[in-house]
C-alpha positions in Angstrom: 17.7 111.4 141.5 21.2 111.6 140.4 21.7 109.6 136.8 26.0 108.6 136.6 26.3 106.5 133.4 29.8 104.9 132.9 31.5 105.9 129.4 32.2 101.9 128.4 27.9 102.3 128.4 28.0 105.0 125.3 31.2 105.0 123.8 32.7 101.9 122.3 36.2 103.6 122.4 38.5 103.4 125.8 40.9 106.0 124.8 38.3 108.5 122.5 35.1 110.4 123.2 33.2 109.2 121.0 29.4 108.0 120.9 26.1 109.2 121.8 23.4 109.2 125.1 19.7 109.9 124.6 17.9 111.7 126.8 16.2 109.1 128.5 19.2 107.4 129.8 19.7 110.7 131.4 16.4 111.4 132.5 16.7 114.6 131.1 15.9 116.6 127.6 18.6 116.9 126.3 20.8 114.3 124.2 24.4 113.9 123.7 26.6 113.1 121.0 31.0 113.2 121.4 32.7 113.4 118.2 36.7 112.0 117.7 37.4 113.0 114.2 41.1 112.0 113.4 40.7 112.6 109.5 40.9 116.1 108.4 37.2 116.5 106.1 35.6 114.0 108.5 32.1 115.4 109.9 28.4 115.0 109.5 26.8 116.0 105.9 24.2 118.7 106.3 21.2 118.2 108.3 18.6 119.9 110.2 16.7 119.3 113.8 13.4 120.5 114.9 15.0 121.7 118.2 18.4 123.8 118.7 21.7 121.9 118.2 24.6 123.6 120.6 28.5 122.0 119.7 31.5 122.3 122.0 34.9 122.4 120.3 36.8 120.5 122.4 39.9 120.2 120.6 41.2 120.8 117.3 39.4 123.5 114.1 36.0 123.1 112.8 34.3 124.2 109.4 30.9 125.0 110.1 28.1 125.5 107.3 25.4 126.9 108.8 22.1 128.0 106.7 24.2 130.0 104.3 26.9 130.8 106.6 30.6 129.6 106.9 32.2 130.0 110.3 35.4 128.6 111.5 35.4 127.5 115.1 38.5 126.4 117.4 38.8 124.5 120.7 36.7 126.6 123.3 34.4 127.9 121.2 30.5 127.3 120.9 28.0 127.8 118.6 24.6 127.2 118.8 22.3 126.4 115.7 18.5 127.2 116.2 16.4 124.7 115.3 15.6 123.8 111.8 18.7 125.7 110.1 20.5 123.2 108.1 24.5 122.7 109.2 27.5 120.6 109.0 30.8 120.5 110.1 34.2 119.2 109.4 37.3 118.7 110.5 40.1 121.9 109.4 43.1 119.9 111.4 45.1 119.9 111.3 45.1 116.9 113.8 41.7 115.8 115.1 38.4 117.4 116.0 36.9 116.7 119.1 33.1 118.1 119.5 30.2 117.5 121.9 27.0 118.4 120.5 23.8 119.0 122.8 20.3 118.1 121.4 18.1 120.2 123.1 15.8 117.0 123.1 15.0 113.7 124.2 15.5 112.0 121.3 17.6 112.4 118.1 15.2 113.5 115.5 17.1 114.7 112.6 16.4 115.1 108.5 19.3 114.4 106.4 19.8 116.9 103.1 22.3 115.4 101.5 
């Protein structure tokens, strides 16, 4: 059966992207999260996931830390981090970041590391 969940159900935010869907709204294993950073440093701290975490650069430039890697990633790029590397992102600018990250999972299950 076809799932179509309206945007005012996961984002709180008429004019950004910017919220999450888990998987079982979708019926589906994967979860969603859309990212509207306006403030240049703004991003999630490091982390790690027991699944594979893939991020769409929608818009604007991205500082990745990934493991011990740094990688710089512009609108229309994506990277995918296996599971259980630790990363973070944030925003270059200038301007905003816009991301949409893909849990390869039902749920969010994620360790914070800082």
């Amino acid at each position: 059966m076809v799932k179509v969940i309206e945007k005012s159900a996961w984002s709180g935010d008429a004019e950004k992207w910017n919220g999450e869907v888990l998987g079982r709204q979708l019926d589906a294993g994967i979860c969603l999260i859309f990212n509207d950073f306006d403030t240049v440093g703004g991003g999630p701290r490091l982390h790690s996931h027991p699944y594979p975490e893939t991020f769409i650069i929608k818009a604007g430039n991205a500082l990745f830390t990934v493991g011990d890697r740094e990688i710089r990633a512009t609108a229309g790029q994506i990277l995918t981090v296996p599971a259980g590397l630790p990363h973070k992102f944030s925003n270059l600018g200038p301007g905003r970041l816009e991301t949409i990250d893909i849990h390869e999972n039902e749920d969010f299950v994620t360790e914070w590391l800082e």
